[in-house]
C-alpha positions as CSV (number, residue, x, y, z in Angstrom):
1,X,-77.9,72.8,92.4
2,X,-76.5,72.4,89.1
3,X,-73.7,69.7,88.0
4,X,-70.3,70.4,88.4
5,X,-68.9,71.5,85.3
6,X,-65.4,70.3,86.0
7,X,-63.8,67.1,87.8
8,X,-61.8,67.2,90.7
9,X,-58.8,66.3,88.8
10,X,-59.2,69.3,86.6
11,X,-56.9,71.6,88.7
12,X,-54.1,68.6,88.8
13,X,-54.0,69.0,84.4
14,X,-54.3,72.4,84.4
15,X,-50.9,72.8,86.8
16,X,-49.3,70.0,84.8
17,X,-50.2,71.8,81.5
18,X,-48.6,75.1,82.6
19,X,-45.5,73.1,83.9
20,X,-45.3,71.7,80.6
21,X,-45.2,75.0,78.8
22,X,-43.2,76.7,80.8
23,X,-40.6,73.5,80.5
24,X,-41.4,72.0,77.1
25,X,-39.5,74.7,75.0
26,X,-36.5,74.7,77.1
27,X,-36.4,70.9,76.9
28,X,-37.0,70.4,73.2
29,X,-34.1,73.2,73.3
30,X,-31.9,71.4,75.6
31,X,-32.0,67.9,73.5
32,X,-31.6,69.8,70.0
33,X,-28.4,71.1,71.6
34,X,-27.4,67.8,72.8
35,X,-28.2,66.3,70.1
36,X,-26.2,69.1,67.7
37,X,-23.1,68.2,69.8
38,X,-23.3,64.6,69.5
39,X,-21.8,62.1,67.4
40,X,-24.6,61.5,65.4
41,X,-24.3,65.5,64.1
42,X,-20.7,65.6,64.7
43,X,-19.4,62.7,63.3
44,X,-17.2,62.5,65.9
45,X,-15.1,59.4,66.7
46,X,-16.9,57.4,63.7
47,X,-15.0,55.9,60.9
48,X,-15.1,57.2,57.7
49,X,-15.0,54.5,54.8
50,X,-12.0,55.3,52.5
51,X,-11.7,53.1,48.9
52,X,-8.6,52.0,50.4
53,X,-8.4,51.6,54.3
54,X,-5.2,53.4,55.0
55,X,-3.8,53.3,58.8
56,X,-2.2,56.0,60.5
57,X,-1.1,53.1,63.1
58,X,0.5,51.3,60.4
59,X,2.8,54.1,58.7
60,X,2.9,57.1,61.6
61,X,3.6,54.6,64.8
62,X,4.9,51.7,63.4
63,X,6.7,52.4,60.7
64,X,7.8,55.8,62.0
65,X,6.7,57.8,58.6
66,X,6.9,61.7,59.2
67,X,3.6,63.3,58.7
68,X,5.3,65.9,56.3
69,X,5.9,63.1,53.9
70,X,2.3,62.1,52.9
71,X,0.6,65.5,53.9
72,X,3.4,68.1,52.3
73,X,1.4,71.1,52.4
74,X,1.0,71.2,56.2
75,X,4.2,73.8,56.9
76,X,3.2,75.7,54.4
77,X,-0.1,76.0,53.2
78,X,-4.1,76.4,54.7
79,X,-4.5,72.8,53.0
80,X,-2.5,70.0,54.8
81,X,-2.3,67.9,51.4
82,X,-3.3,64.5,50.9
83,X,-0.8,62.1,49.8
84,X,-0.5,61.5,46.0
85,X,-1.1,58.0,44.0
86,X,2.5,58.6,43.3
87,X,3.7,58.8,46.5
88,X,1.8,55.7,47.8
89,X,3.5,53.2,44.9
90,X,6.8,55.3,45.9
91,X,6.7,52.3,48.9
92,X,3.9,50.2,47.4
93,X,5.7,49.3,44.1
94,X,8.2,47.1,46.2
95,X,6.5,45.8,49.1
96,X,2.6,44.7,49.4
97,X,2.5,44.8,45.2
98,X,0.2,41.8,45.0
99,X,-2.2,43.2,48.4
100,X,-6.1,43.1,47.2
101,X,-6.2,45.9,49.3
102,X,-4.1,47.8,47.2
103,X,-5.6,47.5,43.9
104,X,-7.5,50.7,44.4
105,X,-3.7,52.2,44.8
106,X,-2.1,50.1,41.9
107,X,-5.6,51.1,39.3
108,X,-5.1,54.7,40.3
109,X,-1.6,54.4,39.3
110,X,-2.1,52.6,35.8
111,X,-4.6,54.5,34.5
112,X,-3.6,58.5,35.5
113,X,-6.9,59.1,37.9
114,X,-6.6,60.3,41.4
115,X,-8.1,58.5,44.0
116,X,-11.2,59.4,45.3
117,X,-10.6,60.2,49.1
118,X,-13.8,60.8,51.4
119,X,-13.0,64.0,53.7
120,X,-13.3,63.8,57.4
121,X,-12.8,66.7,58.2
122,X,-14.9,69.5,56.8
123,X,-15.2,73.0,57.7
124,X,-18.7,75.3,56.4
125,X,-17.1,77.4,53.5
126,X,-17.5,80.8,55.6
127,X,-15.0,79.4,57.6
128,X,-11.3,80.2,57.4
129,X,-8.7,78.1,58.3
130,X,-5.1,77.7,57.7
131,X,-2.8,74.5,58.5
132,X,0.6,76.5,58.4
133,X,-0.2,78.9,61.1
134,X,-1.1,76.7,63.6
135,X,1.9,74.3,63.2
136,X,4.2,76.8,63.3
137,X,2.9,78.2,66.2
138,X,3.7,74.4,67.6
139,X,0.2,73.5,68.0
140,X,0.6,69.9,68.3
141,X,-1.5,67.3,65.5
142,X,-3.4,65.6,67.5
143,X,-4.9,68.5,69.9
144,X,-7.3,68.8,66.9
145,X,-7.4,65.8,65.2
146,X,-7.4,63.2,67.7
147,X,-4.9,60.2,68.4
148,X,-4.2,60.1,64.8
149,X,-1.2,57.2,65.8
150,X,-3.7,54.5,66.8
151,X,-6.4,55.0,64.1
152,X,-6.2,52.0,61.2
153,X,-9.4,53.8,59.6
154,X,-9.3,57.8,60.2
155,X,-11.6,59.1,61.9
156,X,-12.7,62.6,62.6
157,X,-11.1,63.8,66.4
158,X,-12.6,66.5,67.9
159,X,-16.5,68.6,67.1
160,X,-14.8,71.8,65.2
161,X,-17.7,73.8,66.6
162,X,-16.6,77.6,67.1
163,X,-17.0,77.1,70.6
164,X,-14.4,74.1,70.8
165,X,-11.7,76.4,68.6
166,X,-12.4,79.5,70.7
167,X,-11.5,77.6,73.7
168,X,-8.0,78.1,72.3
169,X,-8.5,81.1,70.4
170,X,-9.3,82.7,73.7
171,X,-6.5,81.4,75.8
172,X,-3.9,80.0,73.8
173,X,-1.1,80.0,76.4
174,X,-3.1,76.8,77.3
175,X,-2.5,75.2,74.4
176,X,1.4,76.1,73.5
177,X,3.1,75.2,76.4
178,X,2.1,71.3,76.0
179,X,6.2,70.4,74.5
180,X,7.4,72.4,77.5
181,X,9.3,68.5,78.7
182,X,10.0,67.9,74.8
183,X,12.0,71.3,74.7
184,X,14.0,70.2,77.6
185,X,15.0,67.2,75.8
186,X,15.6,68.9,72.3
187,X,16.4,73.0,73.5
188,X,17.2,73.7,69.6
189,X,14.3,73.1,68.0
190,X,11.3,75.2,66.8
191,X,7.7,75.2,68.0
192,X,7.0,73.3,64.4
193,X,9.8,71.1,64.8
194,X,8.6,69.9,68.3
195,X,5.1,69.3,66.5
196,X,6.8,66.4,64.7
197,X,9.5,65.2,67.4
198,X,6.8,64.4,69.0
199,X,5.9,61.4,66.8
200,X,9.4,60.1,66.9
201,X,9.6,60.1,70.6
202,X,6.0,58.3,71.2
203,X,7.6,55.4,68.6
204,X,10.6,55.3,70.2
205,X,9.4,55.1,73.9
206,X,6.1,54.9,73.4
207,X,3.0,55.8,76.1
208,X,4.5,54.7,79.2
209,X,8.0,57.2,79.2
210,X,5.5,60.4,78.0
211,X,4.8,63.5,80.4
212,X,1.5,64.3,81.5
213,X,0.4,66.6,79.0
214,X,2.2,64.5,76.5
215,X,-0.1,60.9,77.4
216,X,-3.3,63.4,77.3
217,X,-2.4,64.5,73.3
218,X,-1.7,60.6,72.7
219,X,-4.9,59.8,74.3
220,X,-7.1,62.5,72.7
221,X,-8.2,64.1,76.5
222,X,-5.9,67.1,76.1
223,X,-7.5,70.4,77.2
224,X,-4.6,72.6,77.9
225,X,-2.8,73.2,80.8
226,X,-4.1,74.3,84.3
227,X,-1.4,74.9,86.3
228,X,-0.2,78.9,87.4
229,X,3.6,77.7,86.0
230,X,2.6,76.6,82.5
231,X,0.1,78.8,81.7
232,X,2.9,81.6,82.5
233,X,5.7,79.3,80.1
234,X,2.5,79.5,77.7
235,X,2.6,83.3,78.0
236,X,6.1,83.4,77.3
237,X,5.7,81.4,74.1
238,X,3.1,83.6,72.8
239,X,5.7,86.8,73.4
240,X,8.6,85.0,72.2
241,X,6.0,84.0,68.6
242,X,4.2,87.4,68.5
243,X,1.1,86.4,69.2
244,X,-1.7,88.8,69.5
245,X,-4.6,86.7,71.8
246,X,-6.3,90.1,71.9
247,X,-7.2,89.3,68.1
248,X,-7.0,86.0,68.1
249,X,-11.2,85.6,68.8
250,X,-12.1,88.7,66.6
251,X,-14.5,87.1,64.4
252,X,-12.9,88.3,61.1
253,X,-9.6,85.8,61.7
254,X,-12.0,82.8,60.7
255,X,-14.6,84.5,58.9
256,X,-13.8,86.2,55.9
């Protein structure tokens, strides 16, 4: 008899090499797509070093500074605006003047040149996307940006990957009915209106006197709302605004 050509193990590989490439593609596939979605692609939740370490805290909570005073654009324009040297040292040339903090501020101001902000938040240029039209439709800040009124060092909220915006896109009577106990309280204003009464009311009374949905968009763990009742009050909104969902995830709306 002649020796045997393969050990007894052999059949033991050869399943285990199958296996492997019948799973090792949709593994590899698998951790690229985890990997694309975490923080280490997304930049989510991580710090972004500024040449002067501005805090939301500081000015939105604390001091109770409307957003509409540093980002001016936001009502009106795709851009939201970022603040102007001029508009920093409208504060900063009384209080803090001596701050080594602040020198970046007080440089900017003496010699004419902008300061050089680092963008969090950055969207691929075939991307379209307008500030205005979502704050008029009372979206509220901090759905997509996070809980901008704790952050000392801004930081970027949420992924912005087309599948997070077309959670909205695709059902946005999730997303507008979150001020439904804010419009009880002030029945006169506007869906942009409420955007920003918001703020004032989480300084005044802060965490602990908010509504459900209210905590969730101070806490960043807002992902619309699930009951029968607000979903129909977020239907309502979207008649009462004109909103067309049916075009709403046409790809043309961000893409053009």
């Amino acid at each position: 008899m002649g020796s045997q050509v393969f050990k007894p193990n052999a059949n033991s590989i050869a399943h285990m090499a199958i296996i492997g490439i019948a799973v090792g593609p949709l593994t590899i596939g698998l951790a690229l797509a985890a990997l694309s979605r975490s923080p280490a692609n997304t930049k989510v939740n991580i710090a972004k070093n500024q040449p002067v370490p501005f805090s939301h805290q500081h000015h939105n909570w604390e001091l109770g500074i409307d957003c509409r005073y540093c980002h001016t654009s936001v009502e009106k324009s795709s851009f939201a605006g970022i603040p102007s040297t001029e508009t920093c040292m409208s504060c900063h040339s009384q209080i803090w003047t001596n701050s080594p903090l602040l020198e970046p501020v007080r440089q900017s101001y003496e010699t004419n040149t902008p300061i050089k902000w680092n963008k969090v938040n950055k969207l691929p240029d075939f991307v379209y996307f307008n500030h205005s039209i979502h704050i008029n439709r009372g979206l509220q800040c901090n759905i997509c940006h996070g809980s901008m009124q704790d952050e000392h060092i801004t930081m970027k909220g949420n992924s912005f990957q087309m599948a997070w915006c077309l959670q909205c896109h695709r059902a946005p009577e999730r997303y507008l009915a979150w001020n439904k106990d804010l419009k009880k309280e002030y029945p006169g204003l506007t869906p942009r209106e409420l955007v920003f009464k918001y703020y004032w009311k989480l300084q005044k009374e802060g965490k602990g006197n908010l509504s459900q949905s209210e905590t969730q968009i101070a806490n960043n763990t807002y992902n619309g709302e699930e009951s029968p009742k607000d979903v129909e009050d977020g239907k309502a909104i979207i008649k009462e605004l004109g909103i067309k969902p049916q075009q709403l995830a046409d790809c043309t709306v961000c893409h053009r």
